[in-house]
C-alpha positions in Angstrom: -16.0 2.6 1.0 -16.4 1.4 4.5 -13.1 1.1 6.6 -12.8 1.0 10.1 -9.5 0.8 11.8 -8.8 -1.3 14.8 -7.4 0.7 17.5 -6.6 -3.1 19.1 -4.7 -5.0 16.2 -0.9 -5.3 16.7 -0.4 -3.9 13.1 -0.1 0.1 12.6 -3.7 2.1 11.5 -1.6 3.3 8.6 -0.7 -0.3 7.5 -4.3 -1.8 8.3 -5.0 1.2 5.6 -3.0 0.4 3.1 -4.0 -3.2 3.5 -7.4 -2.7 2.9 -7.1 -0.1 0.1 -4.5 -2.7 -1.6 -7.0 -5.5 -0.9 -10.0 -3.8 -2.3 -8.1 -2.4 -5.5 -7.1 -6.3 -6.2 -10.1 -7.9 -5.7 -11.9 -5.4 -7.9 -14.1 -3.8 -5.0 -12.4 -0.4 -6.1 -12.0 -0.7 -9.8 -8.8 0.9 -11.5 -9.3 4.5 -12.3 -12.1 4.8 -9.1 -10.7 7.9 -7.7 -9.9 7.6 -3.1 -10.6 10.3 -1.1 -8.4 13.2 -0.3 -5.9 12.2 2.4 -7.4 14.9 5.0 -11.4 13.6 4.3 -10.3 10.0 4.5 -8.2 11.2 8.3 -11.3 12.8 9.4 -13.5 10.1 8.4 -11.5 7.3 10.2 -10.4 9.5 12.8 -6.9 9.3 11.9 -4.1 12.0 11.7 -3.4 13.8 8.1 0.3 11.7 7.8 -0.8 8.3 9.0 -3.5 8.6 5.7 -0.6 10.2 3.6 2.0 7.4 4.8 -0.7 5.1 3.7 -0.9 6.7 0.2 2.4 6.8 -0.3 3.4 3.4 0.4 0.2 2.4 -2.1 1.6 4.5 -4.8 5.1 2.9 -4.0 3.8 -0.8 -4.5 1.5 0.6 -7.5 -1.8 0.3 -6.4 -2.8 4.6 -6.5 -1.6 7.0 -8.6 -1.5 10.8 -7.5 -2.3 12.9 -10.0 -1.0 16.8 -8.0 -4.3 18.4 -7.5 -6.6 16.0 -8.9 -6.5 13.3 -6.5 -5.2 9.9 -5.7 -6.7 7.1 -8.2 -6.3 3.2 -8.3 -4.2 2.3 -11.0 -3.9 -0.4 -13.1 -4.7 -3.6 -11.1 -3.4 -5.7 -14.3 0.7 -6.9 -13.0 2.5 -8.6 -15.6 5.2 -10.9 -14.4 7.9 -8.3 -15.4 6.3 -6.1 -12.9 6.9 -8.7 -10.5 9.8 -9.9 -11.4 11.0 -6.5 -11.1 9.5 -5.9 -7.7 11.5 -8.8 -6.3 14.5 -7.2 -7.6 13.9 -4.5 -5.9 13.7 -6.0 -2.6 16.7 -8.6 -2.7 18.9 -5.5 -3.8 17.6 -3.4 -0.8 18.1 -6.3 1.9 21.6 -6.9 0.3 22.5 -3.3 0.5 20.8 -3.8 4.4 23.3 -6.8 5.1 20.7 -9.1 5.1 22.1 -12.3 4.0 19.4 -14.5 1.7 17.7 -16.7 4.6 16.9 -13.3 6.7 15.3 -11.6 3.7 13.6 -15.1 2.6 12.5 -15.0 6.4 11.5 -11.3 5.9 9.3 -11.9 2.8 7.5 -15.0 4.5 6.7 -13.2 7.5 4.2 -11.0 5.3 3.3 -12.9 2.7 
């Protein structure tokens, strides 16, 4: 694994992380089970700060793409998503802008802007 972080993009180094981590574990660059470096190797070796790696992490075990495992280490989890998953995801989301305020065009607006 060879990730650089650009010190220059308008997105955060912890989201140009978790990006490429996410990218790699879908396109099957790091197979499921493949197990990431520690969050303080992974700091050192990009030059980031212990939480920026860990906020990284944590959002990737949020979405589903790591799971920690206490002592043993972060892994990439199944990369298989069933529409349920999905399904359930998007849920998720429209519950948390409602609960927000959000009315449906600002979360629609939301979602687009990162897709």
């Amino acid at each position: 694994m060879e990730w650089t972080i650009d010190s220059d993009a308008t997105a955060p180094p912890f989201e140009q992380l978790r990006q490429r981590i996410a990218e790699a574990a879908a396109s099957g660059e790091l197979p499921e089970g493949e197990r990431l470096p520690t969050v303080r190797a992974l700091a050192e070796t990009l030059g980031l700060a212990v939480n920026t790696v860990a906020r990284a992490y944590r959002e990737l075990e949020a979405m589903g793409v790591i799971r920690t495992e206490g002592r043993r280490g972060s892994f990439i989890a199944s990369t298989t998503l069933t529409h349920d998953d999905t399904r359930n995801a998007a849920i998720a989301f429209a519950k948390s802008a409602q609960s927000r305020g959000m009315g449906r065009a600002e979360a629609v607006t939301l979602f687009e802007s990162v897709w």
